[in-house]
N, C-alpha and C positions, 0 to 999 in steps of 0.2 A: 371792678372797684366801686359799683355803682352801690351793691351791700352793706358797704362800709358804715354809711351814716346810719343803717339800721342795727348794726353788729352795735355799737356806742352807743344809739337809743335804750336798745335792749339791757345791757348791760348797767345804761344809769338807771332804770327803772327797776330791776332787779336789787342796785343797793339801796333803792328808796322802799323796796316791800320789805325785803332781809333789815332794813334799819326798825322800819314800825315794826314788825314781829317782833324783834329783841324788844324793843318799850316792854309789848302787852304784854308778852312771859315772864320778863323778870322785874318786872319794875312794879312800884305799889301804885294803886289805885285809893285814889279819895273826891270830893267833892270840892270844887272851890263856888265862888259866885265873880261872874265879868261885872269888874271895873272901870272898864274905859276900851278904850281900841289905839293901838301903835300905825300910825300912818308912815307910808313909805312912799315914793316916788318912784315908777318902776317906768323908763321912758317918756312917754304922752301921759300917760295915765298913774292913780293910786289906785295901794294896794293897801286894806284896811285888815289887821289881826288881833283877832280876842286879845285882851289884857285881864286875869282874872288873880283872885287873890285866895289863897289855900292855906290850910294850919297844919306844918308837918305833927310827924308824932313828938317830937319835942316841945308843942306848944307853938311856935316861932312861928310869925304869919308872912308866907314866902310870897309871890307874884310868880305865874305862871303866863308866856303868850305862844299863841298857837303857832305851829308850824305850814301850815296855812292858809291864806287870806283869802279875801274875797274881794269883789271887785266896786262895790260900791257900799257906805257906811251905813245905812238902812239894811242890809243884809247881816250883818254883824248882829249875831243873837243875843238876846239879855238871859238873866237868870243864871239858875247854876249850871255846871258843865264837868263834866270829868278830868279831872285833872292825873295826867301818868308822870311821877318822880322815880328819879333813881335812888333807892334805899340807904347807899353809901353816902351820897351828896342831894340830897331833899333841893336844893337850890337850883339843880338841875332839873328842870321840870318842862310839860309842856301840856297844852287843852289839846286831849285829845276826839278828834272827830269822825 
């Protein structure tokens, strides 16, 4: 039974690669530029995530923040960054890294 917690490791780590793969294949790719950073409290510690802002193809300027953080707010990159949206719904979006 000792396998166990590795059988469950393995398997979230799997829907986290199969989840990115689906993004970069079917989803659009464009440029946004970071706006700020979304802080979180994650235990002891924060966890800081791009905030960036992008222009679907409708014009409409959406907010995009990364899926994820890092661990102190001087790490958190400026400038522009890739931003991957779902073509159906542009407001579902995230910086991808």
């Amino acid at each position: 039974m000792l396998w166990l917690p590795g059988v469950g490791l393995a398997l979230l780590s799997s829907y986290y690669v199969l989840t990115r793969l689906h993004k970069v294949i079917y989803w659009e790719s464009t440029t946004g530029t970071i706006t700020g950073v979304v802080v979180e409290e994650s235990g002891d510690d924060w966890t800081y995530y791009e905030k960036a802002e992008f222009v679907d193809p409708t014009g409409k300027t959406l907010e995009a923040i990364a899926f994820s953080g890092v661990g102190a707010e001087e790490d958190v990159p400026t400038g522009e960054v890739t931003i991957l949206y779902d073509p159906a719904d542009p407001s579902n979006a995230t910086i991808f890294k």
